[in-house]
C-alpha positions as CSV (number, residue, x, y, z in Angstrom):
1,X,33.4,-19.5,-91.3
2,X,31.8,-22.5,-93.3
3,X,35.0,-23.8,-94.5
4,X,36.2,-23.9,-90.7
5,X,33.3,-25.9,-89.5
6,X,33.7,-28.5,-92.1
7,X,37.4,-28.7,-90.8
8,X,36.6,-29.5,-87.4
9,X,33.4,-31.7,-88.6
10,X,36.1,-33.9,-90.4
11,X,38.6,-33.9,-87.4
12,X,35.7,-35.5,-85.4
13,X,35.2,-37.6,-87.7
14,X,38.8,-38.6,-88.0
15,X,38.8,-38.8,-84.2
16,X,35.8,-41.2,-84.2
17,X,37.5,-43.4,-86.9
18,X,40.6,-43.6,-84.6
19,X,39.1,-44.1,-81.6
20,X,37.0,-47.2,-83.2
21,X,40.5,-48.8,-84.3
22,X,41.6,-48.3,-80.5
23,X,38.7,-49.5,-79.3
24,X,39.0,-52.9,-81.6
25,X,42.5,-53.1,-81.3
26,X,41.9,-53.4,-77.2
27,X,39.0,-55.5,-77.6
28,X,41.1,-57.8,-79.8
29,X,43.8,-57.6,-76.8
30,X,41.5,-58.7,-74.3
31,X,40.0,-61.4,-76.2
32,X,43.8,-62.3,-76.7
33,X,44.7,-62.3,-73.2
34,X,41.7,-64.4,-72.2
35,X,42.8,-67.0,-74.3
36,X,46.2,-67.1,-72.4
37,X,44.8,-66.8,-69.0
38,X,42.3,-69.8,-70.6
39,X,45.3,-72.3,-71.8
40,X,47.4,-71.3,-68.7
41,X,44.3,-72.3,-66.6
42,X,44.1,-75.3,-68.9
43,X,47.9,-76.4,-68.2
44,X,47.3,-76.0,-64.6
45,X,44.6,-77.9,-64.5
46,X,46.3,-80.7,-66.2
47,X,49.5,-80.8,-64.4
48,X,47.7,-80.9,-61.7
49,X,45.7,-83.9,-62.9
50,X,48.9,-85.7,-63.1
51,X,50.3,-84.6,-59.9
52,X,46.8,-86.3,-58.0
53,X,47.3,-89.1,-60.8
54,X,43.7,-88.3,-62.3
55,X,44.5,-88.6,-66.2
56,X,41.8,-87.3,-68.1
């Protein structure tokens, strides 16, 4: 009985441990994704800029 609760006590603990890598790998994707949406903004912006003839 002992030996089957430390067995599940480690699968949580395995679970935790994964879910913490998911969790930073889609924190890391966001931050990623922000970055693009940033410099896509960014290029807009510029081209833009250069359409109206306002070079910065």
């Amino acid at each position: 009985c002992v030996s089957g609760m430390s067995i599940s006590g480690d699968a949580r603990l395995d679970d935790k441990k994964v879910s913490k890598e998911v969790y930073k790998q889609h924190v890391q994707n966001e931050k990623e994704r922000q970055e693009r949406t940033y410099q896509y903004l960014k290029t807009i912006d510029r081209k833009l800029d250069k359409a109206l003839g306002i070079d910065k």
